[in-house]
C-alpha positions as CSV (number, residue, x, y, z in Angstrom):
1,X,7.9,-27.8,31.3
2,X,11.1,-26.7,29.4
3,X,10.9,-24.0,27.0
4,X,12.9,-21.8,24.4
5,X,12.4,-19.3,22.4
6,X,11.9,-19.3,19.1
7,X,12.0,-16.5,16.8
8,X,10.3,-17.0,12.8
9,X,10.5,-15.1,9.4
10,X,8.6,-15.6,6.4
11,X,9.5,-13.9,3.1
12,X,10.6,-12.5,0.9
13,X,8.6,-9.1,2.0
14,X,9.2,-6.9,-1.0
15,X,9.2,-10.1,-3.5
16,X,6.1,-10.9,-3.0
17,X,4.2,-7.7,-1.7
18,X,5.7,-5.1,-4.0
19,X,5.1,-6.7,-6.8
20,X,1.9,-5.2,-7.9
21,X,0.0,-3.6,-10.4
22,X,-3.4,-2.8,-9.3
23,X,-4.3,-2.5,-5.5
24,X,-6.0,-5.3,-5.6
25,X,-2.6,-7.1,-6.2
26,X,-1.0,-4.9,-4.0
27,X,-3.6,-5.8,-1.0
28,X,-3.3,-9.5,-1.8
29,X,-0.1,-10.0,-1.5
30,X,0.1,-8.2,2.3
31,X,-2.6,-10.5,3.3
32,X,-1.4,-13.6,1.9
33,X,1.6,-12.9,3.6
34,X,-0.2,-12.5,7.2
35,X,-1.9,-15.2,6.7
36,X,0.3,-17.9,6.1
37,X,2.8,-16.3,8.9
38,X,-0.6,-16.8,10.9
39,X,-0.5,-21.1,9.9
40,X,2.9,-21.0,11.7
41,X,1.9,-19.2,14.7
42,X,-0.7,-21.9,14.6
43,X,1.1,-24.5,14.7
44,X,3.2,-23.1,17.8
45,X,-0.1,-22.4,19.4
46,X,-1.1,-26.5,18.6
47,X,2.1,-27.4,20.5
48,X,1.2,-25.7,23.4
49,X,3.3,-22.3,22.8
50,X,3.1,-18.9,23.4
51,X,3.5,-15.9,21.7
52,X,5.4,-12.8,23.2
53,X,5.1,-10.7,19.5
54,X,2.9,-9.6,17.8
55,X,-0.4,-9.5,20.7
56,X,-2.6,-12.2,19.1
57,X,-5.0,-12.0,21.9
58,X,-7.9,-10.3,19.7
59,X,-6.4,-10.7,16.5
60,X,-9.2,-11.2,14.5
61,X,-7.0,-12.4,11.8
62,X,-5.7,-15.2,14.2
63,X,-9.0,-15.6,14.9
64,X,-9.7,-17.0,11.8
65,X,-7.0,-18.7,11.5
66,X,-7.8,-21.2,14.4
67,X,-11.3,-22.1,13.0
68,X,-9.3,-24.2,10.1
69,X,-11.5,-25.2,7.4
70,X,-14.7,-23.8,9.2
71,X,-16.6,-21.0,7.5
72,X,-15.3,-17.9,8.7
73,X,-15.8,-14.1,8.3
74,X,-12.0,-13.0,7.1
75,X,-11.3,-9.5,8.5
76,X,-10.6,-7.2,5.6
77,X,-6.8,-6.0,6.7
78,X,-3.8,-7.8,7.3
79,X,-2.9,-7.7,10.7
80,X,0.0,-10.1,11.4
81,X,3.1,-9.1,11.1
82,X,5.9,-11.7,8.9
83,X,7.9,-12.7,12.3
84,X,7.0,-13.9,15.6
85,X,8.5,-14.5,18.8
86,X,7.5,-17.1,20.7
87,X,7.6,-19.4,24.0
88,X,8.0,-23.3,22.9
89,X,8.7,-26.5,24.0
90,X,12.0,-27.5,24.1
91,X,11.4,-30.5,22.0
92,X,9.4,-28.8,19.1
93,X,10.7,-28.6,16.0
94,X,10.8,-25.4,14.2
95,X,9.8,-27.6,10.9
96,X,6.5,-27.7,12.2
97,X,6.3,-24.1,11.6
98,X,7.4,-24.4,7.9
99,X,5.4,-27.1,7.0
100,X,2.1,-25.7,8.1
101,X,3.0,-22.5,6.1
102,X,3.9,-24.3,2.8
103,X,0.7,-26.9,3.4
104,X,-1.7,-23.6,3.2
105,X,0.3,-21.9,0.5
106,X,-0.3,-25.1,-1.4
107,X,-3.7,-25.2,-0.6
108,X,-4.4,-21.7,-1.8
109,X,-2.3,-22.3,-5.3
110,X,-3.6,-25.8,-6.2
111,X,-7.8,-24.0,-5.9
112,X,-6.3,-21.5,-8.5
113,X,-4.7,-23.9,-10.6
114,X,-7.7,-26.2,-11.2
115,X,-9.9,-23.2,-11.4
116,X,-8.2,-21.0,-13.8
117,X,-5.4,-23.2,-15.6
118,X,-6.0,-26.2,-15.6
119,X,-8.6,-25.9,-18.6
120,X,-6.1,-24.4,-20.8
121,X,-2.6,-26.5,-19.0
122,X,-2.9,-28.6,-22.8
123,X,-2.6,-25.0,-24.8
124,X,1.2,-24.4,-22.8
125,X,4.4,-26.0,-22.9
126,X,5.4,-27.6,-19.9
127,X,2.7,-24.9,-17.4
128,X,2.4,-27.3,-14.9
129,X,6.2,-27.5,-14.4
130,X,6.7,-24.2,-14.4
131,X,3.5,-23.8,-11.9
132,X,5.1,-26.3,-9.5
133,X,8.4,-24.8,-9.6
134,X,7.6,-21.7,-8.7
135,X,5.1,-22.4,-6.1
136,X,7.3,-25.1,-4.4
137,X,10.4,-23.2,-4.7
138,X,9.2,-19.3,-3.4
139,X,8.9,-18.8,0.4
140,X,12.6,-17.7,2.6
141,X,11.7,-19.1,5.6
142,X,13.7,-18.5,8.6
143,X,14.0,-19.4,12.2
144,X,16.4,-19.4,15.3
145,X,16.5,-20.0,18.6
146,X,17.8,-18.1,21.5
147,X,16.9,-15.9,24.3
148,X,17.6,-12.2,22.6
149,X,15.4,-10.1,20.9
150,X,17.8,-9.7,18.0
151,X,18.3,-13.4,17.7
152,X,16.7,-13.7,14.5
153,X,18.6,-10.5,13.0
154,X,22.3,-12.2,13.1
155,X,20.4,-15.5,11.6
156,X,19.4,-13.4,8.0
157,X,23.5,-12.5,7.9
158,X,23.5,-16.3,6.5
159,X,21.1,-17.4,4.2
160,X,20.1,-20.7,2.7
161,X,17.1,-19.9,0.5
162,X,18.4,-20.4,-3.3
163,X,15.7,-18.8,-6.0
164,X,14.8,-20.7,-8.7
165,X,16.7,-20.2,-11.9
166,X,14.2,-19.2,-14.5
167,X,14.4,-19.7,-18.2
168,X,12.4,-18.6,-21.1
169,X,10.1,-15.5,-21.6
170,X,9.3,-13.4,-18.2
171,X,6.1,-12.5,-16.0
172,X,5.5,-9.0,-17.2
173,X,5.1,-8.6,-13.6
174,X,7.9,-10.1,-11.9
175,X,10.4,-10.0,-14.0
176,X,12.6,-12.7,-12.7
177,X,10.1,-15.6,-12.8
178,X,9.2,-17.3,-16.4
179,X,5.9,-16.8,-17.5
180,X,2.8,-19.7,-17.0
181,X,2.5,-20.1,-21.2
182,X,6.1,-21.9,-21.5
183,X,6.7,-20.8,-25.0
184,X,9.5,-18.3,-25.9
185,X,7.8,-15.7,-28.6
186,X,11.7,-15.2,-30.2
187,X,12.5,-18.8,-30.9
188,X,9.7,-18.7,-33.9
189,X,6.5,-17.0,-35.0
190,X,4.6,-20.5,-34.1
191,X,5.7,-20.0,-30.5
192,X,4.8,-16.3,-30.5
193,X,1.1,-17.4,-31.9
194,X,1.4,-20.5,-29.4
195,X,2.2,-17.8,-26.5
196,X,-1.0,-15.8,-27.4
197,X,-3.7,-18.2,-27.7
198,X,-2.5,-19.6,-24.2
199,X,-2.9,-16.6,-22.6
200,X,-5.8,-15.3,-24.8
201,X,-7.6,-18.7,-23.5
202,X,-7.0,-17.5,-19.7
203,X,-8.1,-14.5,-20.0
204,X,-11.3,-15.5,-21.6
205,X,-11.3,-17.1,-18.6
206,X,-10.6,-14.4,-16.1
207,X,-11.8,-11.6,-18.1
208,X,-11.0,-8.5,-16.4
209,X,-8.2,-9.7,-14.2
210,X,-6.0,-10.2,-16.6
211,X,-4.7,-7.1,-18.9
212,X,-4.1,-7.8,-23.1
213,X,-0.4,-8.5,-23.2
214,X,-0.4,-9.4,-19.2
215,X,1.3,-12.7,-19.1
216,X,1.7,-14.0,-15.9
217,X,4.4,-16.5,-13.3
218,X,3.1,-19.0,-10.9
219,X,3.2,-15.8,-8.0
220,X,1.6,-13.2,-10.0
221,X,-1.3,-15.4,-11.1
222,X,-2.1,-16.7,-7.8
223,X,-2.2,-13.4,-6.1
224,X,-4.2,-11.5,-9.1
225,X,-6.6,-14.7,-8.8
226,X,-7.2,-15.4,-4.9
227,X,-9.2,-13.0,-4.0
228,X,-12.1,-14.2,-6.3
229,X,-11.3,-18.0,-5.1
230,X,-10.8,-17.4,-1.4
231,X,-14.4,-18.6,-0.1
232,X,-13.2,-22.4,-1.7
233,X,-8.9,-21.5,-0.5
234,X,-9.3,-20.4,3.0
235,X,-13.2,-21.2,4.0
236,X,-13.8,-17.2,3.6
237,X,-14.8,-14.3,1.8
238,X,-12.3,-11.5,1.3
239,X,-12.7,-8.5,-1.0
240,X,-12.3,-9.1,-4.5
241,X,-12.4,-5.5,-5.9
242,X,-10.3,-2.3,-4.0
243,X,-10.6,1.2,-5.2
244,X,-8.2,2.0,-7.8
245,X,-5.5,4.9,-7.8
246,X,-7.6,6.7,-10.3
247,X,-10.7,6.4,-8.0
248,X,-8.6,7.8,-4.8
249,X,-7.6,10.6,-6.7
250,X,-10.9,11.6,-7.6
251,X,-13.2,11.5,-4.4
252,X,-12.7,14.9,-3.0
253,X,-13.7,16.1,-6.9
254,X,-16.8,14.1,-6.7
255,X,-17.9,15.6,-3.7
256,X,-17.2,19.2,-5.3
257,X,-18.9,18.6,-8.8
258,X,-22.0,16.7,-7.2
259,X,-22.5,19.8,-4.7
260,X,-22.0,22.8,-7.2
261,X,-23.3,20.9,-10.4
262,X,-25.2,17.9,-10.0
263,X,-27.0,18.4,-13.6
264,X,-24.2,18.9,-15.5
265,X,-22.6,15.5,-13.0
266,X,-26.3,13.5,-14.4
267,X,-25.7,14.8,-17.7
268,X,-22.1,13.8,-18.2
269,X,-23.5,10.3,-16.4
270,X,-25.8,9.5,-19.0
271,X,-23.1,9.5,-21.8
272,X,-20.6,8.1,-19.6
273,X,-22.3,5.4,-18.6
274,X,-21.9,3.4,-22.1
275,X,-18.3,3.3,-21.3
276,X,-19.3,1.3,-18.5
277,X,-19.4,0.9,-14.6
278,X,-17.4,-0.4,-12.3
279,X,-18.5,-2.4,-8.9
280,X,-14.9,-1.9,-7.1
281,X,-15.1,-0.8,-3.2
282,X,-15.4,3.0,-2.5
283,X,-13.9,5.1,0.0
284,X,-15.7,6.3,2.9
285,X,-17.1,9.6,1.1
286,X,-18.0,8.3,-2.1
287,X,-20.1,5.6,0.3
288,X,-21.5,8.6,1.9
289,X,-22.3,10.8,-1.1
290,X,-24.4,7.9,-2.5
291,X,-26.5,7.3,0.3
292,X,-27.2,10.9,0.4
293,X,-27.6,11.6,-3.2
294,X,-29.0,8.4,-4.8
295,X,-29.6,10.6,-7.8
296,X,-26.0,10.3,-9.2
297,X,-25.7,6.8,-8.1
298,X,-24.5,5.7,-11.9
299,X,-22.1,9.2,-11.8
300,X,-20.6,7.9,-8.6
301,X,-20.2,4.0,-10.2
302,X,-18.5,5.5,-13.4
303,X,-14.9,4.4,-14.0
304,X,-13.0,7.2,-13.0
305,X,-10.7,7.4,-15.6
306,X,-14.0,9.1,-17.3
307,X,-12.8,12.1,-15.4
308,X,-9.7,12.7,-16.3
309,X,-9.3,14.4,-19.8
310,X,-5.6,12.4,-20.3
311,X,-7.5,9.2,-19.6
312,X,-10.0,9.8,-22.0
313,X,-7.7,10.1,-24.6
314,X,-5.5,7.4,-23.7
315,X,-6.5,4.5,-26.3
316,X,-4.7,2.0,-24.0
317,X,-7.0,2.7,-21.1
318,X,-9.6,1.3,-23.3
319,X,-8.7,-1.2,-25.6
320,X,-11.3,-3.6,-26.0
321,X,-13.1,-0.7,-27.7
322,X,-10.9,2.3,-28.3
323,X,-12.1,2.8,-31.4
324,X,-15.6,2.5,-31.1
325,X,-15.7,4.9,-28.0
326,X,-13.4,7.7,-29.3
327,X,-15.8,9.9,-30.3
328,X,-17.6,9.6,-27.1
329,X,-14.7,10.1,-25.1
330,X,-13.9,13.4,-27.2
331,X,-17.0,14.8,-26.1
332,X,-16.9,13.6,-22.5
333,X,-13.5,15.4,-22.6
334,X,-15.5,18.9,-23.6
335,X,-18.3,18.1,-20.6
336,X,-15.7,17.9,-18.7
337,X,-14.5,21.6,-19.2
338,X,-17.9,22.8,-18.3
339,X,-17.3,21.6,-14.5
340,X,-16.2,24.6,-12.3
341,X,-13.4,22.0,-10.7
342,X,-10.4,20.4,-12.3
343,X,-9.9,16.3,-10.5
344,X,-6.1,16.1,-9.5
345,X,-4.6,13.4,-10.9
346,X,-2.5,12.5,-7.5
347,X,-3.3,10.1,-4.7
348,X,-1.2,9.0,-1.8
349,X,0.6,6.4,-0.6
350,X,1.7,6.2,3.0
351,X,4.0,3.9,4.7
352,X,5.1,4.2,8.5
353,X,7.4,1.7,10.2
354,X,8.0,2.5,14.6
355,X,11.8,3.4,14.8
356,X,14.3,1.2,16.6
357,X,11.5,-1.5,17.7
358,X,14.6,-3.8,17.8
359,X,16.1,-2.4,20.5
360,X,13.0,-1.5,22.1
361,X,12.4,-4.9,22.7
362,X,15.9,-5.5,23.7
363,X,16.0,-3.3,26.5
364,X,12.3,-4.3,27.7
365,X,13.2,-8.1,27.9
366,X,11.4,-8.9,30.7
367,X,8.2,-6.8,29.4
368,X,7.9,-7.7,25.5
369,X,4.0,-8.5,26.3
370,X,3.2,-4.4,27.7
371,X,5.5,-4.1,24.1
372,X,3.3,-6.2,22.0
373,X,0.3,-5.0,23.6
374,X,1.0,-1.7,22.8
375,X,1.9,-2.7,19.2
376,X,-1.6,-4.7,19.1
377,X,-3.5,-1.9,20.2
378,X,-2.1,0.1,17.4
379,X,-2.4,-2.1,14.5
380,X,-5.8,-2.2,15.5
381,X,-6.7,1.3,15.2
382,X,-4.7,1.4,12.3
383,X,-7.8,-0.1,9.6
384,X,-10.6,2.3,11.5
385,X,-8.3,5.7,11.1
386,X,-7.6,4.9,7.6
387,X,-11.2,4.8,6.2
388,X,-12.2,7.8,8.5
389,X,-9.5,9.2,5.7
390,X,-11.1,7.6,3.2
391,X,-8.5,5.5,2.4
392,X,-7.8,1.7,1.9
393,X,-5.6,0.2,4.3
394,X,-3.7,-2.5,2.7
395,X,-1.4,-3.1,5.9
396,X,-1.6,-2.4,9.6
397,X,1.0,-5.2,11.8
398,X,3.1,-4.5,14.3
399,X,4.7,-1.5,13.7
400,X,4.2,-1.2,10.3
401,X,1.8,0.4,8.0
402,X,0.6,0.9,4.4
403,X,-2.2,3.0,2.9
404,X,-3.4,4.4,0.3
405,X,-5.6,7.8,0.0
406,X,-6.6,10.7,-2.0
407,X,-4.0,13.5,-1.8
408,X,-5.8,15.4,0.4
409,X,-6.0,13.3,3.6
410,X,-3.0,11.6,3.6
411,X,-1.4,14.2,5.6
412,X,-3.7,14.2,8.6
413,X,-4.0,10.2,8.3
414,X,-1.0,10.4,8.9
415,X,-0.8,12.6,11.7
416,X,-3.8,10.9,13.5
417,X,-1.7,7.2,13.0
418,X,1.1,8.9,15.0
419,X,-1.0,10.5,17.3
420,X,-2.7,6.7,18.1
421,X,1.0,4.8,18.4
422,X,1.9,7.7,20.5
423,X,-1.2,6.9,22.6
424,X,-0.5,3.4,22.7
425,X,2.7,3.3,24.2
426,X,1.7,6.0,26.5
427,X,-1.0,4.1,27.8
428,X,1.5,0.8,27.9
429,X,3.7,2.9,30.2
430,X,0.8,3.9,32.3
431,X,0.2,0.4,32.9
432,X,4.1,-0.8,33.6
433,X,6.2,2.8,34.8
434,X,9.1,0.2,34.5
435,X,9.2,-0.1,30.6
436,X,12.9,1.4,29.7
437,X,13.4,4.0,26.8
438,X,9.6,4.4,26.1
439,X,10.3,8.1,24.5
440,X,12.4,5.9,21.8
441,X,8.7,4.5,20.8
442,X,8.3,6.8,18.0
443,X,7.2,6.1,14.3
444,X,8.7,7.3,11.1
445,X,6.8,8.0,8.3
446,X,6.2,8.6,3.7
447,X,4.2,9.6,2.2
448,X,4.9,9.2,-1.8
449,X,2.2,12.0,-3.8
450,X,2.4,10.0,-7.1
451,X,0.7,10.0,-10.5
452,X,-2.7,7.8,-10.8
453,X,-0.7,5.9,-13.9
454,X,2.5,6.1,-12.6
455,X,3.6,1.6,-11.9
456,X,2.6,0.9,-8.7
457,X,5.4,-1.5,-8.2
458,X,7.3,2.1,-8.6
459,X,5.4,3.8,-6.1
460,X,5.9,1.1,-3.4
461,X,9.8,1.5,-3.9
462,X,9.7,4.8,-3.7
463,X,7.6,4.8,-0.5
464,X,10.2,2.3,1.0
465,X,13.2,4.4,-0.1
466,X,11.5,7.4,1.1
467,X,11.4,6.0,4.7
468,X,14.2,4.1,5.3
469,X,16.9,6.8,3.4
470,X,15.3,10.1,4.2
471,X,12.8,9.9,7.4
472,X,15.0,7.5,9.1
473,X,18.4,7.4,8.3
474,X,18.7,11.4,6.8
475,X,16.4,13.3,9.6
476,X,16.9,10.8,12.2
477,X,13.6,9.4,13.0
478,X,10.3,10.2,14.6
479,X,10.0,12.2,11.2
480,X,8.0,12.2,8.1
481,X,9.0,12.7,4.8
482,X,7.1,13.4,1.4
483,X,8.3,12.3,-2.1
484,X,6.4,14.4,-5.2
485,X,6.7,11.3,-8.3
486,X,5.5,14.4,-11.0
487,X,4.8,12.8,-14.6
488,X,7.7,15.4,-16.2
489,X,10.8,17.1,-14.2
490,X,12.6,15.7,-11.3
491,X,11.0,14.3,-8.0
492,X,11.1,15.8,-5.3
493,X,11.9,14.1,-1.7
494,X,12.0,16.6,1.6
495,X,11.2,15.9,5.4
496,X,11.4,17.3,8.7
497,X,10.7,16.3,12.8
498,X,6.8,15.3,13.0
499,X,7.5,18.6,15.5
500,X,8.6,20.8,13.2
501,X,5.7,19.7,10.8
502,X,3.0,20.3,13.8
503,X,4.3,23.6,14.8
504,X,1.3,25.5,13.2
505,X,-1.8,24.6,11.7
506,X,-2.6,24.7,9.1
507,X,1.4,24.4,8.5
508,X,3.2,25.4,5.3
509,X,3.0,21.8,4.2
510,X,-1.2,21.8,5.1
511,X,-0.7,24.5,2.4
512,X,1.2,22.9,-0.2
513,X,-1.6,20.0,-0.4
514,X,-4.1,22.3,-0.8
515,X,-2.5,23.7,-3.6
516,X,-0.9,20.5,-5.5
517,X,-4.6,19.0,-5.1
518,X,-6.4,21.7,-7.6
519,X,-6.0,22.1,-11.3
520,X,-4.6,18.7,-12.2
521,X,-1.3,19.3,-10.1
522,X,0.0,22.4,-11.7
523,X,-0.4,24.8,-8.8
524,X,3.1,24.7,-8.0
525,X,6.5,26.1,-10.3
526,X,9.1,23.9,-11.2
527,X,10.7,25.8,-9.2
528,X,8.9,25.4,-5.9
529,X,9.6,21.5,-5.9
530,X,13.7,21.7,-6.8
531,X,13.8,24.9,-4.6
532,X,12.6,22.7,-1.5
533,X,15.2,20.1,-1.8
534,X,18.2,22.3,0.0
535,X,16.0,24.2,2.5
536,X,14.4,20.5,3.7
537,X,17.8,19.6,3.4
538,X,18.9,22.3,6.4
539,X,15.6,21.3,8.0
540,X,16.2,18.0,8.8
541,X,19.4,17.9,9.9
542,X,18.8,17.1,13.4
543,X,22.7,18.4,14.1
544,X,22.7,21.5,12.3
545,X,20.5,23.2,15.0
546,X,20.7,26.1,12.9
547,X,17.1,26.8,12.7
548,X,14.0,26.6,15.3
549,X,11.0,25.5,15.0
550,X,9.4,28.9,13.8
551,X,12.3,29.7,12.1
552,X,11.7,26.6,9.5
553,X,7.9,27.3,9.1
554,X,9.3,30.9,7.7
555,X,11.9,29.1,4.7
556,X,8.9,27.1,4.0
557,X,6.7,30.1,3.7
558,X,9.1,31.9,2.1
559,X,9.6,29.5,-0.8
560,X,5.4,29.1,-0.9
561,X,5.2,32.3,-1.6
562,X,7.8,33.2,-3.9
563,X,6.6,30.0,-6.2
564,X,3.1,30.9,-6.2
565,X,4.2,35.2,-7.2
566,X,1.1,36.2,-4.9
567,X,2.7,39.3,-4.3
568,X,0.7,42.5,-5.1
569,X,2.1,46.0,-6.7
570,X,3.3,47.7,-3.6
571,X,2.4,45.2,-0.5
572,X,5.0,45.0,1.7
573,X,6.3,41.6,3.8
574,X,4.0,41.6,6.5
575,X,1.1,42.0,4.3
576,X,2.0,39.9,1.8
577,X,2.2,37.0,4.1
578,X,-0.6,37.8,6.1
579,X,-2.3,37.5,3.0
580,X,-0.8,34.3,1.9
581,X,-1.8,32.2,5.5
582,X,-5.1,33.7,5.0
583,X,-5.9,32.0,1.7
């Protein structure tokens, strides 16, 4: 039988995915996105195709997929990456591939229509329009055909995908897209009331989904609302509630408090507990800690912005009863001084993307299966290694990967994910001693140490910024780099040579984690974040070879201690940082 190849795209990737304000949003849009890249691998598996990339072999996601409208267990990760490569007939027609992705995105959007607007379409101006428009008119997808890797690279230089032009008032979320209501609240004060009572109406509807003044497009709505739909939309069950930033940046306090305080932990539980609980999905210790201390169950189910003192006092954070809680919340804020341990407001977000995977592939034509397989063994690890870290893996395809995690185990999560792609592809060489340029299989890395309320949709640029400008392009790969998003001052952004960073444990940065983690992030000086930017700076440079290895770890000591003023009346050098490695 003939064949060609055919390479596929679906986006837009940051349109869609970025675009978030809770991580439940955040995870919905990565797994939409993998699953409706799934429909067209489908569809090229129907035709009698195969695929070369991603290794769909034991894909559970693909899995899934195949079972059509059968009830199915949903795995709770993404796994499929938004382009394929794949062996097809020579008479099949690349349409096919487009038309099973908008049929299920269709699908999925007409079970949230009927279910959420439909009751209230009478209350808007034109929603249905707008609904249609958007829905019909979002996807970028992209194919070519040819026999090189990069084929589908030179076909994004030209683009046909037009966005649709947008009138009237804006998502609140995505900014470019008009909002579901229709009315425009500047034209008069009856459309401003008219605006209100539509969205009022829908979020009777879907109570805590939907945020007072969160008014919504076509995109937004869909992906707050699938996940509580998905059994009816895709035959399966996914998650509907993630932990929030607020909860990751919590745990390791939890564990503390409960351990050195659990009466003053059932105490503050007992008042607490009228602000309300949550049901979300906790991290791997907080699972842990309520199986072994079923005690403080309702401490553990709190809302965790009960923790932290700003919360408290942040009327927005509770507005359907600000008032009527804000005595309680004054005293919660005094129980909270009584605990020996201070929550960090920080968690972590980590993104990691395998360098040059392009031209990886390029040069390993004949051998893009021992590539894929490698990939697939790696993305598979990926979900179990997060939640070891007691993280929630929102992403793990391919070569690329996005978590989130409390402060404190981000950086080995993210040294144990390097360590396992490492792993893969030296096991994939093991295999095949003919794959070329295997020591160019590396992965790049950010981490982005941010605020609990700083915008998520912030966060997630940040994190792609981080890796593409600094651990890529500035220190040239197989690196990581850290941004610091503080609430007041400048950020921070420094990286260095996964090398450099391993040199000793625990390394300079093990140190700086430790540190940022404790007393709601003010363990460092001003000074220590701005003074890191130029030494990082020399650091990275991979042409400056004007430091070693050892050689860095001293600047970075050397700027530790010098912000922390450790130093005591009389100790000289030696001891003084002798001293410092030992606490």
């Amino acid at each position: 039988m003939s064949t060609k190849t055919l390479h596929f795209s679906l986006g837009p990737v940051q349109g869609f995915v970025a675009q978030a304000r809770r991580t439940r949003d955040f995870w919905t849009g990565s797994f939409l996105l993998s699953w409706l890249t799934g429909q067209a691998l489908n569809a090229v598996l129907a035709a009698g195709g195969n695929v070369n990339f991603p290794d769909i072999e034991n894909d559970e996601l693909m899995a899934a997929i195949k079972m059509g409208t059968q009830p199915k267990s949903i795995p709770e990760v993404a796994t499929l990456p938004n382009r394929f490569m794949a062996k097809v007939p020579s008479d099949f027609s690349p349409e096919g591939c487009r038309q099973a992705v908008i049929k299920a995105w269709r699908e999925i959007a007409e079970v949230v229509y009927i279910q959420y607007i439909l009751p209230f379409e009478d209350l808007g101006c034109r929603t249905r329009e707008i609904w249609d428009r958007q829905i019909e008119g979002f996807w970028d997808i992209i194919w070519a055909e040819g026999e090189e890797a990069r084929t589908l690279d030179r076909r994004k230089n030209w683009r046909v995908h037009v966005p649709t032009i947008e009138p009237g008032d804006k998502c609140t979320l995505m900014g470019n897209f008009q909002e579901l209501s229709g009315y425009t609240r500047s034209v008069s004060r009856e459309e401003r009331e008219m605006q209100d009572i539509f969205w009022d109406a829908v979020g009777g509807k879907v109570r805590h989904n939907l945020r007072r003044n969160e008014r919504l497009c076509a995109i937004a709505f869909l992906k707050r609302m699938f996940p509580s739909v998905s059994k009816e939309a895709i035959s399966g069950s996914v998650p509907d509630s993630f932990p929030s930033t607020s909860s990751l940046a919590s745990v390791h306090w939890l564990d503390q408090v409960s351990a050195a305080q659990p009466d003053l932990c059932s105490r503050f539980a007992a008042k607490a507990v009228a602000l309300g609980k949550i049901s979300e999905q906790k991290v791997s210790l907080v699972r842990k800690l309520k199986k072994d201390k079923p005690q403080l169950a309702d401490f553990y189910d709190l809302d965790p912005n009960c923790f932290f003192a700003s919360s408290l006092e942040n009327d927005n954070l509770w507005e359907d009863s600000a008032a009527e809680t804000r005595n309680l919340r004054n005293e919660l804020r005094g129980l909270l001084k009584q605990f020996k341990f201070v929550p960090s407001p920080f968690y972590a977000l980590l993104m990691m993307d395998g360098d040059k995977m392009g031209k990886l592939l390029s040069v390993n034509e004949g051998n893009t299966g021992k590539i894929s397989k490698a990939l697939g063994e790696f993305s598979w690890a990926v979900p179990g290694v997060v939640k070891n870290y007691n993280g929630v893996c929102v992403y793990a395809g391919g070569d690329d990967v996005l978590a989130m995690l409390p402060l404190e185990d981000a950086l080995p999560a993210s040294v144990a994910l390097r360590e396992e792609y490492m792993k893969a592809f030296a096991e994939a060489y093991a295999e095949e001693p003919r794959l070329n340029e295997i020591d160019n299989a590396t992965i790049s890395a950010a981490i982005i140490f941010a605020h609990q309320n700083t915008p998520l949709q912030l966060v997630i640029r940040e994190a792609h910024n981080t890796l593409a400008k600094v651990a890529k392009e500035l220190t040239g790969r197989d690196s990581l780099a850290i941004k610091v998003l503080k609430s007041s001052g400048p950020n921070v952004s420094w990286s260095a040579p996964w090398d450099v960073i391993q040199s000793e444990k625990p390394s300079v940065v093990d140190k700086l984690v430790a540190d940022f983690s404790t007393d709601e992030g003010k363990g460092f000086t001003s000074s220590f974040f701005y003074n890191l930017r130029p030494r990082f700076d020399l650091l990275a440079n991979p042409d400056s070879n004007i430091l070693d290895s050892a050689q860095a770890i001293q600047v970075l000591e050397a700027e530790y201690l010098k912000s922390r003023e450790l130093r005591r009346e009389g100790e000289d050098d030696a001891a003084f940082r002798r001293r410092a490695r030992e606490n």
